[in-house]
C-alpha positions in Angstrom: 52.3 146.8 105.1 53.4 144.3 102.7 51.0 142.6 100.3 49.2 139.2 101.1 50.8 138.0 97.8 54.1 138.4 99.3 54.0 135.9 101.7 53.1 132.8 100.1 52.0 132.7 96.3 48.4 132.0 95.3 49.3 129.2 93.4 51.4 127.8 96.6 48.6 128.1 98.9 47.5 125.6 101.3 50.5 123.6 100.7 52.7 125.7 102.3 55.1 124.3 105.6 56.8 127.0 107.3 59.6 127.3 109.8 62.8 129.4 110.5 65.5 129.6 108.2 69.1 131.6 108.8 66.6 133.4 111.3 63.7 134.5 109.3 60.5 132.5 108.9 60.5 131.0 105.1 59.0 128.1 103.4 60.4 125.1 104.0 59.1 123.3 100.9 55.8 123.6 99.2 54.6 120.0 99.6 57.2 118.2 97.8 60.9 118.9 98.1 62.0 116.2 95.8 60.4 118.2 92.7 61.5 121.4 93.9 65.0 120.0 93.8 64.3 118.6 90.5 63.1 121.8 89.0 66.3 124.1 90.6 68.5 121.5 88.7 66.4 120.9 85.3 64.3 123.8 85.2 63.6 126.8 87.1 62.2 127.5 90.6 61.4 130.3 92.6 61.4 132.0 96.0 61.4 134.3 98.5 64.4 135.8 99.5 63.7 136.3 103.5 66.6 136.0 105.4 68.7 138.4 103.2 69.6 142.1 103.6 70.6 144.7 102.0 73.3 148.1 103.8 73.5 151.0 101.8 76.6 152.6 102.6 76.8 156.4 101.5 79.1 159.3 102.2 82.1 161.1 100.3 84.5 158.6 102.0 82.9 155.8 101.6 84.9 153.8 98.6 88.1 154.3 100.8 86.4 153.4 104.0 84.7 150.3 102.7 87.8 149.5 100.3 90.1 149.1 104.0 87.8 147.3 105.9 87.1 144.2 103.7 89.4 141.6 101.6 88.3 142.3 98.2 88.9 145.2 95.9 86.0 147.9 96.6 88.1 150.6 95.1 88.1 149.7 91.4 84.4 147.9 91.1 82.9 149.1 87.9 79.3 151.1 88.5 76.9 148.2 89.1 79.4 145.1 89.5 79.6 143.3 93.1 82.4 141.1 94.8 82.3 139.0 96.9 84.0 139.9 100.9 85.0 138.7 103.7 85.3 141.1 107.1 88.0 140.1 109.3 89.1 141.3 112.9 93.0 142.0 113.9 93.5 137.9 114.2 92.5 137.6 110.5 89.4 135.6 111.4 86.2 136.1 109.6 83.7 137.9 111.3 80.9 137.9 108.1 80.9 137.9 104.3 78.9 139.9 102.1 78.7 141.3 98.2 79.2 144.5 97.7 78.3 146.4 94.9 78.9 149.8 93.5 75.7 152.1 93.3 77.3 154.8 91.6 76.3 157.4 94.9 76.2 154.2 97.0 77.5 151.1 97.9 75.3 148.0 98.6 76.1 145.6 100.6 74.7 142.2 100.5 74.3 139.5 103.3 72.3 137.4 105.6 70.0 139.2 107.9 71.3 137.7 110.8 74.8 138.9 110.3 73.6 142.9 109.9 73.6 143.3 113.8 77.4 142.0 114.2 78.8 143.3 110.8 77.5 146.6 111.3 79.0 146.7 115.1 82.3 146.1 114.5 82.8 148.0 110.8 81.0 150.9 112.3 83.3 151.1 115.6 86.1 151.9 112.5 84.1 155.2 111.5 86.2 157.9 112.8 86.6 161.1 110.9 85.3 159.4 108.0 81.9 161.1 106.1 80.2 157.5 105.8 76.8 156.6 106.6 75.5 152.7 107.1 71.6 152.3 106.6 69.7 149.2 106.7 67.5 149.3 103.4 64.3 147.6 103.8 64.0 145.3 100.6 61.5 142.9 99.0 63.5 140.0 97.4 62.6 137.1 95.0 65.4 134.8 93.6 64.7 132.3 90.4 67.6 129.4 89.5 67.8 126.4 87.4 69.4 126.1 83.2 65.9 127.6 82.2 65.8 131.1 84.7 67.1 133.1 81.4 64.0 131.9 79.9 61.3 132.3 82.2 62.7 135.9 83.4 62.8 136.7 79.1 58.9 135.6 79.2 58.5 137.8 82.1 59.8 140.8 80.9 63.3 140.9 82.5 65.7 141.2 79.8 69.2 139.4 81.1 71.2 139.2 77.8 75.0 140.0 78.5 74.3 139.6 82.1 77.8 138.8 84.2 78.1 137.3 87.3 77.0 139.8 90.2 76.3 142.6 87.7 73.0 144.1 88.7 70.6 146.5 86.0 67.6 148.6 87.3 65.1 147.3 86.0 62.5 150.2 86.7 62.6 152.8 89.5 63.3 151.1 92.9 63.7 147.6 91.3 66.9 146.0 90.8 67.6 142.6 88.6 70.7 141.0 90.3 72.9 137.6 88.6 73.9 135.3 91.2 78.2 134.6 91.5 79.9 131.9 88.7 79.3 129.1 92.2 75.6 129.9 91.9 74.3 129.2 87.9 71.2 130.3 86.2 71.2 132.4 89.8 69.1 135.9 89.5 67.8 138.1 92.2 64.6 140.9 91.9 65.2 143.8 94.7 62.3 145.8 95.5 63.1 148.8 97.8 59.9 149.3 99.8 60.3 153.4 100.1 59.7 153.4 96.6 56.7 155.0 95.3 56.2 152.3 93.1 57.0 149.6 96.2 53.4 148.3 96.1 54.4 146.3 92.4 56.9 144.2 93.6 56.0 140.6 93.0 57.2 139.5 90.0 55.9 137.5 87.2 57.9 134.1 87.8 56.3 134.1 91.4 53.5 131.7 92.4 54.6 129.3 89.6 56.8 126.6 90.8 58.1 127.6 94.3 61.3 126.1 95.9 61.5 125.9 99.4 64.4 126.3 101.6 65.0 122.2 101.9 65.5 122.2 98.4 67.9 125.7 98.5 70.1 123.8 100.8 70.0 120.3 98.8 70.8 122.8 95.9 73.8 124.7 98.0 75.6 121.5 99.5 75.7 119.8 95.8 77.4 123.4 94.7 79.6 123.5 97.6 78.8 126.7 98.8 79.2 127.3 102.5 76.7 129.3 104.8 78.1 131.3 107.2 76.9 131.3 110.2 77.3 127.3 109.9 80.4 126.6 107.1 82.2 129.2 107.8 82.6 130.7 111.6 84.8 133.5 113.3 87.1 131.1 114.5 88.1 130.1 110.1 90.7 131.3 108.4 89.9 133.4 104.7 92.3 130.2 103.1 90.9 128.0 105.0 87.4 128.4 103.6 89.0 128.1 99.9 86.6 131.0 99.0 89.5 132.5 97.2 87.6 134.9 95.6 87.2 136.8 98.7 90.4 137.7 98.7 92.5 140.4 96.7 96.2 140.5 97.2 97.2 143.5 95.5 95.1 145.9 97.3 96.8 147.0 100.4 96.4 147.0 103.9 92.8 146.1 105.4 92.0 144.6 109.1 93.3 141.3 109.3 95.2 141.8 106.0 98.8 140.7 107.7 97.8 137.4 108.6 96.2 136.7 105.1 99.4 138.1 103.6 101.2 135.6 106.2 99.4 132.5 105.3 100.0 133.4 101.0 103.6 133.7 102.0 103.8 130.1 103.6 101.7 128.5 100.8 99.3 127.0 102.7 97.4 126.7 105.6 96.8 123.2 107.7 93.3 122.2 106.9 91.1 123.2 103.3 87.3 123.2 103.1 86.0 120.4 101.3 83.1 117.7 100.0 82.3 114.5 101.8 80.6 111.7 100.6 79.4 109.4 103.1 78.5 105.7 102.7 76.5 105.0 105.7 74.3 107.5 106.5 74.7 110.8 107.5 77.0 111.7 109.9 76.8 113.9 113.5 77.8 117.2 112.9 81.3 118.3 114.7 85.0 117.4 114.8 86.5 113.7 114.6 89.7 112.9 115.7 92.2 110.0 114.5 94.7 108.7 117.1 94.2 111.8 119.0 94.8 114.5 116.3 92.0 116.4 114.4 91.1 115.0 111.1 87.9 116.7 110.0 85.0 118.8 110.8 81.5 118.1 109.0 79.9 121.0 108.8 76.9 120.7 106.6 75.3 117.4 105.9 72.2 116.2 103.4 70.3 113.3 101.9 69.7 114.7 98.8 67.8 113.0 96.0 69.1 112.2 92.8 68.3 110.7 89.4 70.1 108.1 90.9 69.2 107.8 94.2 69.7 109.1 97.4 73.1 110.4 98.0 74.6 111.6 101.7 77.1 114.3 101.2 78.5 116.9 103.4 80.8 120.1 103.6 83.3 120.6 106.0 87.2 121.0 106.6 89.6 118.4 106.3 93.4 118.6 107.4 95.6 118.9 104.9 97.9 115.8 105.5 94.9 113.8 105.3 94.0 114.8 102.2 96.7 114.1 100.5 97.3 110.5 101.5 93.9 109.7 99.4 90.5 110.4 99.2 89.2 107.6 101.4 88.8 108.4 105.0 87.0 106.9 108.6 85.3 109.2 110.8 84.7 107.6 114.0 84.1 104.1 112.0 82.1 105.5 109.3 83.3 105.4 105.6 83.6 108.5 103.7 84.9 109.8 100.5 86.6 113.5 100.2 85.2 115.3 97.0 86.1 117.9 95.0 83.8 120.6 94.8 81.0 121.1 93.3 79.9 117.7 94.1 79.3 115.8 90.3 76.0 114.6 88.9 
């Protein structure tokens, strides 16, 4: 059973609203989003990781396996570096994305809990003759962020000099220190593997000082650009189409759906690119808009977020490509918007 402290901080207490988040019950915001936003951006925040999982992948065939089922190079990862991966079926449509990291005796995959169902589904229906065994690994995980995580996790005890980008250090037996991607900065993950013997200890020492919320994770993913999948990024996108390009590697060889990624590199483009939207009345509905009865865009992901100078209503979402380039002002349905590079600009 886990430990009261897990669930909500002492310090956090009382001030606590709850609700569902990518499926798994998480704090919304700890009585003031606004600040929690504040300290992601200028500081350092903290919070419980709930709706992640973590696969271990083991077996003697398991680099080749793995390496030919997703669109990033597994093959040549360095012991304890990640990638990030898509997993496409024969249409080259994306069916999850994950990070994957080599273990040394295992590979780690990394993803939302409510994609572990479907992901492991339809990899595992590729399992043949192939010695390779998918577990879920049940996991305890905290995440810190903001310009001062370095800081906080140095007076904690962590030590993350030299740290790259989804390069992971074990920090003690059964504890894992993760750094977020270049997209997410001052990004860092603890993992706690709860069939540890030493599983009990696994709140760390940033914990129960100033929580984040998932209101203010989303604020904090929408100014970076990142999409969710699940809600960005569907089975019915395209890899290019997401312009997550570091998914995809094009010098490693055939993997499921590899053909029609190949296809689309080939032709230099494809007809509609992910993008920012900056809106100047209000948010918009959610969905596709057309213009003189041809799709224009799809707003995906929309937020008020606070700023230092004021309120801003941005978006994610697709826009077609012809669109784009005739300039950055655009009308959905009436309303005003603005396409944006991403990330979105203080």
């Amino acid at each position: 059973m886990e430990n009261a402290a897990l669930h909500q901080p002492q310090s956090a207490a009382g001030r606590i609203t709850s609700g569902e988040y990518l499926g798994a019950e998480a704090a919304l915001h700890f009585g003031d989003p606004v600040a929690e936003l504040a300290a992601l951006r200028e500081s350092w925040g903290a919070f419980r990781l709930r709706w992640r999982a973590k696969i271990t992948v083991t077996g003697k065939d398991r680099v080749r396996w793995l390496h030919n089922m997703v669109t990033n190079n597994v093959r040549d990862l360095a012991l304890n570096r990640g990638n990030y991966n898509f997993v496409l079926n024969a249409q080259g449509r994306i069916l999850g994305d994950m990070y994957i990291y080599n273990r040394g005796e295992s590979l780690v995959l990394d993803t939302d809990s409510t994609q572990v169902e479907p992901l492991l589904t339809s990899m595992k229906r590729y399992i043949i003759m192939d010695k390779v065994e998918m577990d879920v690994t049940p996991i305890i995980a905290f995440g810190i962020c903001g310009p001062k995580s370095v800081e906080k996790l140095a007076a904690a005890g962590f030590d993350v000099q030299g740290m790259e980008p989804l390069e992971i250090r074990e920090v003690r037996s059964g504890h894992l220190l993760a750094r977020g991607p270049l997209a997410k900065p001052g990004w860092y993950e603890l993992w706690s593997i709860l069939n540890d013997d030493s599983g009990a200890a696994v709140v760390p020492g940033w914990a129960g000082g100033q929580m984040a919320g998932t209101q203010a994770l989303e604020y904090w993913r929408i100014l970076h650009g990142i999409p969710q999948y699940g809600q960005d990024i569907r089975d019915r996108d395209l890899p290019q189409e997401t312009g997550q390009t570091q998914a995809l590697n094009f010098n490693k060889g055939c993997y499921i759906g590899q053909e029609i990624v190949e296809r689309i590199r080939s032709r230099g483009q494809v007809h509609r690119k992910f993008t920012g939207f900056e809106f100047a009345d209000g948010l918009p509905a959610l969905g596709k808009y057309e213009s003189e009865g041809r799709a224009l865009a799809e707003v995906t992901s929309v937020a008020a977020v606070p700023t230092s100078t004021g309120e801003r209503n941005i978006g994610l979402g697709y826009i077609r490509r012809e669109a784009a380039e005739a300039g950055p002002q655009i009308e959905l349905h009436g309303r005003k918007a603005k396409l944006v590079e991403l990330p979105f600009a203080e």
